[in-house]
VMD Tcl script that builds the backbone (N, CA, C; Angstrom):
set m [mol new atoms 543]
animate dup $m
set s [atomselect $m all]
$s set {name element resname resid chain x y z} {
  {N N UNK 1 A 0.851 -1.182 0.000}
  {CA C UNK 1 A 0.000 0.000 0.000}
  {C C UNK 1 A 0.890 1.236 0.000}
  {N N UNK 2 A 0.455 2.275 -1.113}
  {CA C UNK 2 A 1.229 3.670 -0.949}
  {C C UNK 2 A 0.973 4.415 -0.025}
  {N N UNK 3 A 1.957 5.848 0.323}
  {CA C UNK 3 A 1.516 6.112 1.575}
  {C C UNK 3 A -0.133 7.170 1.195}
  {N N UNK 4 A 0.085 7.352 0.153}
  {CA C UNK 4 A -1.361 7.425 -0.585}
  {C C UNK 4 A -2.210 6.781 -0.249}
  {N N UNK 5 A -2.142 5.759 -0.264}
  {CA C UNK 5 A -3.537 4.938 -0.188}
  {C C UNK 5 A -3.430 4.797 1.480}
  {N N UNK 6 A -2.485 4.698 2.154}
  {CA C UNK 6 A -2.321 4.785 3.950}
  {C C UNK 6 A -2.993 5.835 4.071}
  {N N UNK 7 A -3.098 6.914 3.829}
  {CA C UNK 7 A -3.342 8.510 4.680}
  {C C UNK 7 A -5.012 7.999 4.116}
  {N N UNK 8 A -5.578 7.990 2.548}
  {CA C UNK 8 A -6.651 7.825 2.365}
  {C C UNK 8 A -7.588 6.996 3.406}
  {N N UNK 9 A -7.079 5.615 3.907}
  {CA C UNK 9 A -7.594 4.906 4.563}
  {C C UNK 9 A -7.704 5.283 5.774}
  {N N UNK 10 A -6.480 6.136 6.403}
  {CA C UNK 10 A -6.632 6.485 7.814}
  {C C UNK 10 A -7.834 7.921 7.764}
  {N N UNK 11 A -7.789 8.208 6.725}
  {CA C UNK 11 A -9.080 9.639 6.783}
  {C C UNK 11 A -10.513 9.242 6.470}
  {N N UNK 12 A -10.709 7.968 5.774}
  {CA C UNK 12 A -12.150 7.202 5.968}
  {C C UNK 12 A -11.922 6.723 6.799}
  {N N UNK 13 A -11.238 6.033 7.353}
  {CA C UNK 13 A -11.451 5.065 8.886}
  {C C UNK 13 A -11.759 6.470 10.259}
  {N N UNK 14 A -10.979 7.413 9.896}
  {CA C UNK 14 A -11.105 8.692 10.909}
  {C C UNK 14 A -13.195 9.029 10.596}
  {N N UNK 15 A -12.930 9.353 9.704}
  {CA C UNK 15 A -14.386 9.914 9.272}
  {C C UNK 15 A -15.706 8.667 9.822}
  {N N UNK 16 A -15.378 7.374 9.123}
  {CA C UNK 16 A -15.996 6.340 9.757}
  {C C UNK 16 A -16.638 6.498 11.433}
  {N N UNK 17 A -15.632 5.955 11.905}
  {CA C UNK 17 A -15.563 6.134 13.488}
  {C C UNK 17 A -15.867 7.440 14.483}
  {N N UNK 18 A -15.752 8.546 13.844}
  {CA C UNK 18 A -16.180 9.873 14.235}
  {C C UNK 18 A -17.666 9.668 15.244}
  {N N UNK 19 A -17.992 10.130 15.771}
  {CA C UNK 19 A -19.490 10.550 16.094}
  {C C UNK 19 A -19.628 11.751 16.450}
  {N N UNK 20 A -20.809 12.449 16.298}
  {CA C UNK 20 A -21.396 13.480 17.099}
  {C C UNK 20 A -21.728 13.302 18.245}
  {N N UNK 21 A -20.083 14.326 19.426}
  {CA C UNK 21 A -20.901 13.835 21.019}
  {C C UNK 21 A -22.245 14.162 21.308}
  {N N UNK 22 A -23.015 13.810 22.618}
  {CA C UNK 22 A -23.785 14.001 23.059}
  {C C UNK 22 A -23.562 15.253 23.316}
  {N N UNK 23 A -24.780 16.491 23.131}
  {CA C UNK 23 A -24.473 17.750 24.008}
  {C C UNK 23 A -24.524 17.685 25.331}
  {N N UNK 24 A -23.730 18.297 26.025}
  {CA C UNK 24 A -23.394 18.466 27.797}
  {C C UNK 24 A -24.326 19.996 28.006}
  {N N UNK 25 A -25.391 20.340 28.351}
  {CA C UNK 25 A -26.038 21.550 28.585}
  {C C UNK 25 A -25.097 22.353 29.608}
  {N N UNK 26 A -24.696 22.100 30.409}
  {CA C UNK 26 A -23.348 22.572 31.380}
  {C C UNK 26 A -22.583 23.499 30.583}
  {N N UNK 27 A -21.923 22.966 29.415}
  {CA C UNK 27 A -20.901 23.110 28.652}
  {C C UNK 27 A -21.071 23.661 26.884}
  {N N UNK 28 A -22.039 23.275 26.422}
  {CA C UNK 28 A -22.668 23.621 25.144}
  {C C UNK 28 A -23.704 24.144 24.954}
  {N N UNK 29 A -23.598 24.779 23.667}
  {CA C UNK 29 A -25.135 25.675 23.128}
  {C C UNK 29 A -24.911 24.882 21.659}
  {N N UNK 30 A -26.238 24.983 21.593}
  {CA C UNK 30 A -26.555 24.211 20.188}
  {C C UNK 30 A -28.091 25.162 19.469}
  {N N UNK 31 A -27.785 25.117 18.602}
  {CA C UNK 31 A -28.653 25.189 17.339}
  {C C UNK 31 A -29.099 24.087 16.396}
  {N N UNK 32 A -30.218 23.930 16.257}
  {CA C UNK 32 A -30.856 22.660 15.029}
  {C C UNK 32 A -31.717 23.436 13.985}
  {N N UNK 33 A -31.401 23.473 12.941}
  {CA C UNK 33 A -32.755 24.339 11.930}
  {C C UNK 33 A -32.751 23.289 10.754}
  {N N UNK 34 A -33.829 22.820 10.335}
  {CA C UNK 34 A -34.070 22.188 8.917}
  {C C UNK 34 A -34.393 23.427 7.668}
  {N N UNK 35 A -33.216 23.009 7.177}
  {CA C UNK 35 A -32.650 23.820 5.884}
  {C C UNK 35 A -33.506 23.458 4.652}
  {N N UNK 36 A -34.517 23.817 3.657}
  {CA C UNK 36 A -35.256 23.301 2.407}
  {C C UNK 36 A -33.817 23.251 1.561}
  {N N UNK 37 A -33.097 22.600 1.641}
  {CA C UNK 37 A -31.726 22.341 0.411}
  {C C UNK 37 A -31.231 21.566 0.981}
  {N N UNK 38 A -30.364 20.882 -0.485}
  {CA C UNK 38 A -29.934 19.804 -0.021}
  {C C UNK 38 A -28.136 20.168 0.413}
  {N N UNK 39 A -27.884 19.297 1.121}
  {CA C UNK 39 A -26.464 19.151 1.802}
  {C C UNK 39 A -25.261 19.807 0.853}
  {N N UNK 40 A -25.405 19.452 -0.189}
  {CA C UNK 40 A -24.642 19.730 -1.363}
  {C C UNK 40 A -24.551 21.683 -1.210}
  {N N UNK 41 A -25.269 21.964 -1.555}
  {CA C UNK 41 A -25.635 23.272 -1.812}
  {C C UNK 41 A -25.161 23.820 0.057}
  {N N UNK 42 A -25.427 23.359 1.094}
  {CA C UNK 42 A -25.239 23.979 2.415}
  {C C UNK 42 A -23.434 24.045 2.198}
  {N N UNK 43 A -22.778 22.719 1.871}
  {CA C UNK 43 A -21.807 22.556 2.525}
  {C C UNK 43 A -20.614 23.363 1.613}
  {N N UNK 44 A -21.545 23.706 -0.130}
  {CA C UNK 44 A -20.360 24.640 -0.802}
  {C C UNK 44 A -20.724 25.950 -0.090}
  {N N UNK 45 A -21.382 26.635 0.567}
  {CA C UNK 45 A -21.651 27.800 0.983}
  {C C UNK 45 A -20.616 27.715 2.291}
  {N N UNK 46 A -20.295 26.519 3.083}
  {CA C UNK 46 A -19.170 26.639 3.926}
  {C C UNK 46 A -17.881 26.609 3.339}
  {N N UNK 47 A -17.481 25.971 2.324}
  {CA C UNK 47 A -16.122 25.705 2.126}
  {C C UNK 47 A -15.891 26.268 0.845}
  {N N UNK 48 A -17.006 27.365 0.244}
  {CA C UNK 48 A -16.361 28.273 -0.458}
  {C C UNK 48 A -16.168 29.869 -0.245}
  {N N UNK 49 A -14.758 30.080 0.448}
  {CA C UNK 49 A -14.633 31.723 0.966}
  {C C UNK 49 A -15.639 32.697 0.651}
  {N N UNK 50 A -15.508 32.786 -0.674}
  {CA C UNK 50 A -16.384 33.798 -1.284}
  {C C UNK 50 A -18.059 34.058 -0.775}
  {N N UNK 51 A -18.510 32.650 -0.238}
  {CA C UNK 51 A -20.016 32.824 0.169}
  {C C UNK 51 A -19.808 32.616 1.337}
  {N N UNK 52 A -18.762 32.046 1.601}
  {CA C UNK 52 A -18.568 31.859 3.640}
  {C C UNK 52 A -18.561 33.673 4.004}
  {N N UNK 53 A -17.799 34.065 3.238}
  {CA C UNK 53 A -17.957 35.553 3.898}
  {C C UNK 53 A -19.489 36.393 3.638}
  {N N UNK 54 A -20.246 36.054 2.905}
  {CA C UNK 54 A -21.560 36.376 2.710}
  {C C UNK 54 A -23.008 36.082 3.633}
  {N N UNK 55 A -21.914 34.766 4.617}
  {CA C UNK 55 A -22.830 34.834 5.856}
  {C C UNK 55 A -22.675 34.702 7.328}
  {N N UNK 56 A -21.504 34.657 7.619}
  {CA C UNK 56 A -20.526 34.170 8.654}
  {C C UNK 56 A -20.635 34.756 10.072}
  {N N UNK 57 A -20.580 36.366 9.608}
  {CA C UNK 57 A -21.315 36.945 10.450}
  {C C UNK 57 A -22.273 37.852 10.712}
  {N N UNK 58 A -23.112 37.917 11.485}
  {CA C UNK 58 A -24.668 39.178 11.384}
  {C C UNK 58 A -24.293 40.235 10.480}
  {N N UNK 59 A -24.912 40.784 9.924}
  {CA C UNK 59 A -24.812 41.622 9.570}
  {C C UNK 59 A -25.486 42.970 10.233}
  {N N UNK 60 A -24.684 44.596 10.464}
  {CA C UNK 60 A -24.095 45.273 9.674}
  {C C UNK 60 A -22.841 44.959 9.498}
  {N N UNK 61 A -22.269 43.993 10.146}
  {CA C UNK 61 A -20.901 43.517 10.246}
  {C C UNK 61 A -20.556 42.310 9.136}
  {N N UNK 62 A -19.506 42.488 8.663}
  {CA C UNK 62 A -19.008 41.744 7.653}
  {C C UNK 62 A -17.838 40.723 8.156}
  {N N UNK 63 A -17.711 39.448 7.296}
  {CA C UNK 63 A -17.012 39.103 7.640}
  {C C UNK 63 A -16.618 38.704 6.508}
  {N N UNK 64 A -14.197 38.801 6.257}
  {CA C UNK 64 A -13.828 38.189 5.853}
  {C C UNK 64 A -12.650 36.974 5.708}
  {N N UNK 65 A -12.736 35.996 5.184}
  {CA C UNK 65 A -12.000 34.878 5.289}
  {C C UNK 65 A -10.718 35.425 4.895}
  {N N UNK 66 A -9.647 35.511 6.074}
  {CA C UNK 66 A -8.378 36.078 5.830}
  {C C UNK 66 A -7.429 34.304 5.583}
  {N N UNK 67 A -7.623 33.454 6.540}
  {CA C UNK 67 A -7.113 32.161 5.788}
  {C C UNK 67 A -8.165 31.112 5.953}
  {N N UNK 68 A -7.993 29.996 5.013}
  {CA C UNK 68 A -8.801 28.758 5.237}
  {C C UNK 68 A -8.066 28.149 4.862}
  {N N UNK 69 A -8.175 27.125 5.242}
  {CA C UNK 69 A -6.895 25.703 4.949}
  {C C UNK 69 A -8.105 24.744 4.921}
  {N N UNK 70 A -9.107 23.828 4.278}
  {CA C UNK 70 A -9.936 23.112 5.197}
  {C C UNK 70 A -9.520 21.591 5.017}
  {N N UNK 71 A -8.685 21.268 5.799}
  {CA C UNK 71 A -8.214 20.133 6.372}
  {C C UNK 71 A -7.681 19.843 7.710}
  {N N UNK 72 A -7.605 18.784 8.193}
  {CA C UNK 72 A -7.855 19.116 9.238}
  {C C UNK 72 A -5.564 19.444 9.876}
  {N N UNK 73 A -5.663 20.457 10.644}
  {CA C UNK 73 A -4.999 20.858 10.968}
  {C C UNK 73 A -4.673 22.332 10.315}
  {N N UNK 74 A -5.772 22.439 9.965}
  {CA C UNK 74 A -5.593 23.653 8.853}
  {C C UNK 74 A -5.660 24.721 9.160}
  {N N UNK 75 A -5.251 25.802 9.158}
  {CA C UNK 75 A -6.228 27.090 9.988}
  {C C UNK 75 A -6.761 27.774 9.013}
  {N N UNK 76 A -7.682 28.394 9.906}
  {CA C UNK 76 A -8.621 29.507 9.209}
  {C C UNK 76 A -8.734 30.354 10.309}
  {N N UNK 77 A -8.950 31.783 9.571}
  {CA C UNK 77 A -9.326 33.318 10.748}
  {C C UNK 77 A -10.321 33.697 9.497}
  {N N UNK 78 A -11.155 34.257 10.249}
  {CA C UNK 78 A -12.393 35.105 10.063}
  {C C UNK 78 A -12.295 36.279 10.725}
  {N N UNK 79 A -11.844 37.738 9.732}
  {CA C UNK 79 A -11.696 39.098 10.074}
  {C C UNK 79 A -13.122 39.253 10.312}
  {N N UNK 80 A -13.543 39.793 11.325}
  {CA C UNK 80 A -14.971 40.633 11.028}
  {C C UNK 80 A -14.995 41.940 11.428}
  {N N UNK 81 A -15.849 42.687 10.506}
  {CA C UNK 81 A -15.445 44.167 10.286}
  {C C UNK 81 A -16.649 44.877 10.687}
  {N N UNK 82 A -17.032 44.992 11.789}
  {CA C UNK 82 A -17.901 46.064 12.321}
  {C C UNK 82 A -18.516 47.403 11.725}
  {N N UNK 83 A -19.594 47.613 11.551}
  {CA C UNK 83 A -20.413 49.388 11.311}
  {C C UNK 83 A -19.297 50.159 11.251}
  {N N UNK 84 A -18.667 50.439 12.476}
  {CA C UNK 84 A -18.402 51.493 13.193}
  {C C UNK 84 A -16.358 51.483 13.243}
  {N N UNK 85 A -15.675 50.353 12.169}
  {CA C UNK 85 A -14.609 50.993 11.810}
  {C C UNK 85 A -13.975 49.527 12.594}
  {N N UNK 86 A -15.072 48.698 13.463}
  {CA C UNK 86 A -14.374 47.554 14.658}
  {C C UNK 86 A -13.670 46.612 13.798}
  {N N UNK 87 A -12.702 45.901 14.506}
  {CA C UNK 87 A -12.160 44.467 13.774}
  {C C UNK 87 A -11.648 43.607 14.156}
  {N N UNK 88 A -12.332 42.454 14.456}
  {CA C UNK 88 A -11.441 41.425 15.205}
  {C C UNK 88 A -11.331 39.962 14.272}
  {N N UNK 89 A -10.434 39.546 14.841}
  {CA C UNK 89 A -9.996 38.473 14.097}
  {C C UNK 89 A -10.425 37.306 14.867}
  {N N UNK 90 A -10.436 35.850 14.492}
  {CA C UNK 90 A -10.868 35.151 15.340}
  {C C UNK 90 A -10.291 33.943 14.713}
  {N N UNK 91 A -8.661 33.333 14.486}
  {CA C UNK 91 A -8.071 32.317 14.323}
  {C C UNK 91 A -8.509 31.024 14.807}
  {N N UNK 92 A -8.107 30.341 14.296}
  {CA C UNK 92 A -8.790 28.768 14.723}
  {C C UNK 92 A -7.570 27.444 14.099}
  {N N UNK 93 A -8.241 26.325 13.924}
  {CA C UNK 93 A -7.473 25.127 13.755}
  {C C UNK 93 A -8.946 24.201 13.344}
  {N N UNK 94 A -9.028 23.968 11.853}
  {CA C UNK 94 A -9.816 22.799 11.898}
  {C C UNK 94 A -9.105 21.225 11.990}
  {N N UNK 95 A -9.879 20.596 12.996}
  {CA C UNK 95 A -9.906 19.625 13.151}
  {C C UNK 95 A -10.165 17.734 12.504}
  {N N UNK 96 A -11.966 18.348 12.055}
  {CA C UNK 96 A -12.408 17.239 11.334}
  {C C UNK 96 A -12.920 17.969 10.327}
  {N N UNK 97 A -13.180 17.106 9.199}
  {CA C UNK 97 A -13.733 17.408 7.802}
  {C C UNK 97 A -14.343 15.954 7.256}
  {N N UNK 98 A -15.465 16.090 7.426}
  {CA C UNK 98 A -16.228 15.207 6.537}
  {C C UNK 98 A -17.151 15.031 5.677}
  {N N UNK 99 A -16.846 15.671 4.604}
  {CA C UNK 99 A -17.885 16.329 3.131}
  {C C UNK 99 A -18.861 16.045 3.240}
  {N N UNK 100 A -19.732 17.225 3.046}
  {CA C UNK 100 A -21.123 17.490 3.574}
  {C C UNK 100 A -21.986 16.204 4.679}
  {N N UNK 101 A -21.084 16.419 6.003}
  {CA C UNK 101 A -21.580 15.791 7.031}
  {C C UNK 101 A -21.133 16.985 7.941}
  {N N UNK 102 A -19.587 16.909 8.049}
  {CA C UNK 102 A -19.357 17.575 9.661}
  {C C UNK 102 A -17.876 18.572 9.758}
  {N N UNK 103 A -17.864 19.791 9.892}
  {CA C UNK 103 A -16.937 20.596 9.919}
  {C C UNK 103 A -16.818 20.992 11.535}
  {N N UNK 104 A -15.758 20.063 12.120}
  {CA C UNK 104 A -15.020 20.834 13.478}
  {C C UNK 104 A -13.988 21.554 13.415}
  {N N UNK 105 A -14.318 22.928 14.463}
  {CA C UNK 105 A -12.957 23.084 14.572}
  {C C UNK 105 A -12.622 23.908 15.746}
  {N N UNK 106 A -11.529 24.564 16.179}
  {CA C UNK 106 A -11.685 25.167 17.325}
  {C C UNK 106 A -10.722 26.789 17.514}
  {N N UNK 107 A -11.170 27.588 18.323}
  {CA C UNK 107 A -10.204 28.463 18.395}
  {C C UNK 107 A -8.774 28.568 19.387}
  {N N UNK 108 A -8.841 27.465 19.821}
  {CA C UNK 108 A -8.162 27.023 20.821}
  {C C UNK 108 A -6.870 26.473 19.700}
  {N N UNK 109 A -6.785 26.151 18.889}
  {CA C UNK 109 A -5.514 26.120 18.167}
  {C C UNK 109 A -5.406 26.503 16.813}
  {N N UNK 110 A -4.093 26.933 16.596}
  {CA C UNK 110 A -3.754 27.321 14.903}
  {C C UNK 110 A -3.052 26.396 14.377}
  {N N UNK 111 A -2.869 26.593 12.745}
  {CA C UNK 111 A -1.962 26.015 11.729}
  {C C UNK 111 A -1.399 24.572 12.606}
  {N N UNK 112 A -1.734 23.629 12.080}
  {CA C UNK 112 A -0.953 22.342 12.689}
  {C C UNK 112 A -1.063 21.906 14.157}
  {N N UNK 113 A -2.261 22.099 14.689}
  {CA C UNK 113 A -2.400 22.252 16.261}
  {C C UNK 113 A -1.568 23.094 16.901}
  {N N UNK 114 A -0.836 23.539 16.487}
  {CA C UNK 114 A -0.293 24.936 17.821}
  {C C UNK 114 A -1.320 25.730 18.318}
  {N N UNK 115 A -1.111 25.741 19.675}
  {CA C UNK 115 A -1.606 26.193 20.404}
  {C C UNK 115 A -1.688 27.705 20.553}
  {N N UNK 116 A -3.215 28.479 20.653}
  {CA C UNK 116 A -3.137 30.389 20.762}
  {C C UNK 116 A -3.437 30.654 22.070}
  {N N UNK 117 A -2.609 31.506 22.279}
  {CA C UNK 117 A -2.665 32.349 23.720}
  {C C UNK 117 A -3.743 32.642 23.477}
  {N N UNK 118 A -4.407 33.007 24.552}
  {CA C UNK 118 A -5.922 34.012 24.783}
  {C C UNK 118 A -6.707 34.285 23.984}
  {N N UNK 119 A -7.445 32.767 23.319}
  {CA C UNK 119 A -8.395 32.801 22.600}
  {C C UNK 119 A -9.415 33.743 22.829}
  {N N UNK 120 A -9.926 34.480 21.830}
  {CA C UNK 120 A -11.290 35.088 22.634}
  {C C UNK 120 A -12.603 34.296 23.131}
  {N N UNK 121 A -12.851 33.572 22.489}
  {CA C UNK 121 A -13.477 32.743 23.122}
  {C C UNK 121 A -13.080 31.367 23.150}
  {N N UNK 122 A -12.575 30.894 23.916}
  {CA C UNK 122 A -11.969 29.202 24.224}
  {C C UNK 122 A -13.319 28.356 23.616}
  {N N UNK 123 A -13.241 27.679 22.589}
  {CA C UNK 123 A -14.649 26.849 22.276}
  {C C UNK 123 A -13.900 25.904 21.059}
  {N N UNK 124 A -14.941 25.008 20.742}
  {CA C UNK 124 A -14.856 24.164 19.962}
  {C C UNK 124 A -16.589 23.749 19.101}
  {N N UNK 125 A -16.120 23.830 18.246}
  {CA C UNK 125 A -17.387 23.831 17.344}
  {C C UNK 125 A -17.570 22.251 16.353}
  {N N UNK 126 A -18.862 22.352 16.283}
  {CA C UNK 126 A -18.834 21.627 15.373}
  {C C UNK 126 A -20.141 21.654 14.603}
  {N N UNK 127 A -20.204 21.575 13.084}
  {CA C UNK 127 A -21.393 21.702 12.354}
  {C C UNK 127 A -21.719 20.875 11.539}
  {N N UNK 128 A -22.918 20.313 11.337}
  {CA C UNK 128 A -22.842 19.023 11.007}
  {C C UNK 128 A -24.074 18.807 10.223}
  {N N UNK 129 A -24.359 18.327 8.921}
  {CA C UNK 129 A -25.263 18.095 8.254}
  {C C UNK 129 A -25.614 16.773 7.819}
  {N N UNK 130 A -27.376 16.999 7.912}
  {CA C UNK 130 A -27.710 15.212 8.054}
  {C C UNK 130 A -29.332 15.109 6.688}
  {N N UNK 131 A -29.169 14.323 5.992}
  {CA C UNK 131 A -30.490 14.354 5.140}
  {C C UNK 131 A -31.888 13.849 5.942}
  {N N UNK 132 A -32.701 15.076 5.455}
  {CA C UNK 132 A -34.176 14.992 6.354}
  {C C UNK 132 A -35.525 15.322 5.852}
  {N N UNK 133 A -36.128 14.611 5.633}
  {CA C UNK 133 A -37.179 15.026 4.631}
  {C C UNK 133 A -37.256 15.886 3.074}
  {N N UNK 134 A -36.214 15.819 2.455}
  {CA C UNK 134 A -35.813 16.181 1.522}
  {C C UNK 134 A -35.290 17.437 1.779}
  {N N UNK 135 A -34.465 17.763 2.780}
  {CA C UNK 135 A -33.609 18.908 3.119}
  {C C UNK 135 A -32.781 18.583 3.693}
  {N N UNK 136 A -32.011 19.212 4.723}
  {CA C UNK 136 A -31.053 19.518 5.557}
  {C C UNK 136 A -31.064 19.594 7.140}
  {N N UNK 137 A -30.619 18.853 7.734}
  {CA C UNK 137 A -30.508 19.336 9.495}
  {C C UNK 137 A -29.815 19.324 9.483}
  {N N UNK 138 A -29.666 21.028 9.788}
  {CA C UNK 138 A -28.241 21.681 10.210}
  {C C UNK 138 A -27.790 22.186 11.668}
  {N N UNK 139 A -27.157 21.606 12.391}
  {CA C UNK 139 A -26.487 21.733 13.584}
  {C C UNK 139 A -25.368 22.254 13.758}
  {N N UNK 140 A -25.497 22.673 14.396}
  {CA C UNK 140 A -24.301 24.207 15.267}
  {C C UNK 140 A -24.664 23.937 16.731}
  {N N UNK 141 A -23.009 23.592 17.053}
  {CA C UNK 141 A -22.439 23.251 18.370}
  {C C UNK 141 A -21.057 24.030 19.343}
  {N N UNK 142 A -21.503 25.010 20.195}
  {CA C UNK 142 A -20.447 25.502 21.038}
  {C C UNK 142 A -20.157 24.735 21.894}
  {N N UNK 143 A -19.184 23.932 21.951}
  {CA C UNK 143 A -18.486 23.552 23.407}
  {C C UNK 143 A -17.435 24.522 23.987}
  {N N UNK 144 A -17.867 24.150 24.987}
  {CA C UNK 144 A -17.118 25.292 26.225}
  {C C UNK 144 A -16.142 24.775 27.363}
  {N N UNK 145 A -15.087 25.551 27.412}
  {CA C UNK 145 A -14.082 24.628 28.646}
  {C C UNK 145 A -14.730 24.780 29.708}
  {N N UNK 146 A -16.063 25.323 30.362}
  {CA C UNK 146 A -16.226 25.250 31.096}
  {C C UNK 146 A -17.877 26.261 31.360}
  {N N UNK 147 A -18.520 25.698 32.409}
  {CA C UNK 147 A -19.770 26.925 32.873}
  {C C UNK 147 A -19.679 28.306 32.518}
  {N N UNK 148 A -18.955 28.859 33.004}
  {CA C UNK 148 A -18.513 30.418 33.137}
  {C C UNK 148 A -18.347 30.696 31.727}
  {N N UNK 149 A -17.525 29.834 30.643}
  {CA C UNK 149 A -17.367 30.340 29.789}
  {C C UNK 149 A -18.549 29.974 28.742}
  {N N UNK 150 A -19.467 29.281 29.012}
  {CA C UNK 150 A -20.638 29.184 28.169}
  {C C UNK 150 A -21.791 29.982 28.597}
  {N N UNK 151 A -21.977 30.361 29.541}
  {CA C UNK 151 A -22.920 31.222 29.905}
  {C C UNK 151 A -22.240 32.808 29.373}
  {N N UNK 152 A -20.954 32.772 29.411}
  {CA C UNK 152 A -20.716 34.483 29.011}
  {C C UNK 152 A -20.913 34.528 27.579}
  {N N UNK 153 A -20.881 33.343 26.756}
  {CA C UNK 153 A -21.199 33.307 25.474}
  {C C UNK 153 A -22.392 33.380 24.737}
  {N N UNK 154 A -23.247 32.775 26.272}
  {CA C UNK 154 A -24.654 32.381 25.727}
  {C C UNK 154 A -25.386 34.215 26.129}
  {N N UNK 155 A -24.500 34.771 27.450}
  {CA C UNK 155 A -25.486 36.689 27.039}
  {C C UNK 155 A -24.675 37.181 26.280}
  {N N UNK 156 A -23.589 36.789 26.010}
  {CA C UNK 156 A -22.751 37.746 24.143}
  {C C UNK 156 A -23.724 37.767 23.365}
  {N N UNK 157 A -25.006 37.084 23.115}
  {CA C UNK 157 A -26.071 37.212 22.197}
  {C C UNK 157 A -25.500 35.480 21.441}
  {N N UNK 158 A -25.186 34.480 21.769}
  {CA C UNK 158 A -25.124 33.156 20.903}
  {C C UNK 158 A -25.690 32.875 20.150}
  {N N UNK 159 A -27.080 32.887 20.204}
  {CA C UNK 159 A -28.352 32.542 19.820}
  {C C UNK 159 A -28.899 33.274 18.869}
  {N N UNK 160 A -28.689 34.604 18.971}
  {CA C UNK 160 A -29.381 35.215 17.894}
  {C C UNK 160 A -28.254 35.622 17.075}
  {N N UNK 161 A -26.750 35.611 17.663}
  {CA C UNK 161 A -26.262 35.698 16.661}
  {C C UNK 161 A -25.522 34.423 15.945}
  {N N UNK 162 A -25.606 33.391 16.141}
  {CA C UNK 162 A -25.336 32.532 15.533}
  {C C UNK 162 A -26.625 32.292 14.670}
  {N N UNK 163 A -27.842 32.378 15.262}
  {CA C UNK 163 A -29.097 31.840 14.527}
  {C C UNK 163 A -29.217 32.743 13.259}
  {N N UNK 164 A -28.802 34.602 13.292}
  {CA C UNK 164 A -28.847 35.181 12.375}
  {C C UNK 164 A -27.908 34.662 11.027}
  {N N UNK 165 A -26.468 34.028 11.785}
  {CA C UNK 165 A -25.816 33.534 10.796}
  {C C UNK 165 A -26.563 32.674 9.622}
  {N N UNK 166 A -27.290 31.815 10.584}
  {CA C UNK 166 A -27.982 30.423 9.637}
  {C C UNK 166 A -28.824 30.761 9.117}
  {N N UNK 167 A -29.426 31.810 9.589}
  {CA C UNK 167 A -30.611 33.204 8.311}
  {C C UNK 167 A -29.685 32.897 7.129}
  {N N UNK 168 A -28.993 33.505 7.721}
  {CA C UNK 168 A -27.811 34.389 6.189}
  {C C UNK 168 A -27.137 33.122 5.065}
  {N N UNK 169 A -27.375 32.080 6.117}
  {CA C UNK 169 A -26.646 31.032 4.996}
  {C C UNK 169 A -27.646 30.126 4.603}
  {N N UNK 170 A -29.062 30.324 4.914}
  {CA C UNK 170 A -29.961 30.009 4.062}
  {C C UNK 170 A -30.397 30.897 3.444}
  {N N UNK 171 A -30.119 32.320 3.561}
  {CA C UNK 171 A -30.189 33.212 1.896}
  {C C UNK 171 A -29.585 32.999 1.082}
  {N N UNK 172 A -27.907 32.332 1.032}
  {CA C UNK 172 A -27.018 32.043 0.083}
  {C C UNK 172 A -27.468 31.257 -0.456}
  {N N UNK 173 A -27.531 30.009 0.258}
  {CA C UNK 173 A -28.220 28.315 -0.549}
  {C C UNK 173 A -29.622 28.626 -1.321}
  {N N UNK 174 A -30.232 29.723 -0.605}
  {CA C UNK 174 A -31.408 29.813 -1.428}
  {C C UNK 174 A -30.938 30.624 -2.994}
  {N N UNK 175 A -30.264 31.230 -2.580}
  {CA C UNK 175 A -29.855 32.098 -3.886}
  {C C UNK 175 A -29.334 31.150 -4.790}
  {N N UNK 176 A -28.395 30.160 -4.350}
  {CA C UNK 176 A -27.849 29.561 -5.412}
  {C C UNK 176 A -28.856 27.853 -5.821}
  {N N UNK 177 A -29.381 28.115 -5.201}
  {CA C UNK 177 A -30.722 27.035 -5.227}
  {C C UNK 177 A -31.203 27.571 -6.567}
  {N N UNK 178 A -31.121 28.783 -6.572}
  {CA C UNK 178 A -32.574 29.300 -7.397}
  {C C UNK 178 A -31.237 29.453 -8.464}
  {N N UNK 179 A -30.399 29.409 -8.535}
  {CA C UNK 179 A -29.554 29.720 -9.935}
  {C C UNK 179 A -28.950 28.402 -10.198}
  {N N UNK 180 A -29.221 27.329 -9.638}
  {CA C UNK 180 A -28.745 25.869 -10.050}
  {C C UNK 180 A -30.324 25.453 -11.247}
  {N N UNK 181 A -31.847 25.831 -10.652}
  {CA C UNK 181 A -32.457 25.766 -11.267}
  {C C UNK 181 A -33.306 26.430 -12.517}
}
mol reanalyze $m
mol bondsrecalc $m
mol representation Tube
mol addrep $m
């Protein structure tokens, strides 16, 4: 076997064996919305920059994809650019990748697992798409190192602003829904 065909096998056997943990309410916030599109159409709106920045974050605020790597050890930062002139960056490390199923990743490390000082928010994510009545269940998952830090996340506005996100990225899929047909 080449080491080709080794790495291939160890990334289906990885993907295989994967599961979606159980959520810990202690520790996580979650989102579930059934998407009218299919997986296909959700998962190029994540892993193509150009529309990832079209919904990533609420808007009046913009966000753009300064790197993506999407494999796992890869990093990606998401600049987001505020009304009012603001800008923060928010580096990460993806983890898992499993085409149109499940994108983890975390801010807790960069490029190759190295580790970032003073994440702004210490979390680990994961988003994950599943076929459902001829659409999409789409899940969005904050894990948290801890109480304190999921509750300060959950009055940062979590909810509505993560939920506004999944507005925004079912305007994309819808848009390109309607230009596939």
């Amino acid at each position: 076997m080449t080491a080709d065909e080794d790495h291939r096998e160890a990334a289906q056997h990885s993907a295989e064996a994967s599961t979606q943990p159980s959520p810990d309410p202690a520790l996580d916030l979650v989102i579930t919305r059934r998407i009218d599109a299919p997986k296909a159409l959700i998962w190029r709106a994540w892993t193509d920059p150009s529309l990832l920045e079209k919904w990533w974050c609420p808007r009046p605020w913009r966000a753009e994809v300064v790197d993506f790597e999407l494999v796992p050890g890869g990093a990606f930062n998401f600049g987001m650019h505020g009304p009012e002139g603001e800008r923060h960056e928010h580096p990460g490390c993806f983890l898992e990748i499993v085409p149109e199923q499940r994108i983890v990743f975390t801010s807790c490390l960069g490029r190759g697992w190295s580790p970032i000082a003073n994440p702004f928010i210490p979390l680990s994510a994961i988003f994950t798409m599943e076929d459902i009545d001829g659409g999409t269940a789409y899940t969005a998952t904050a894990r948290h190192v801890d109480r304190p830090g999921r509750d300060q996340h959950e009055e940062m506005g979590f909810f509505e602003g993560w939920g506004t996100c999944i507005d925004q990225l079912v305007e994309v899929v819808k848009a390109a829904q309607t230009r596939a047909d």
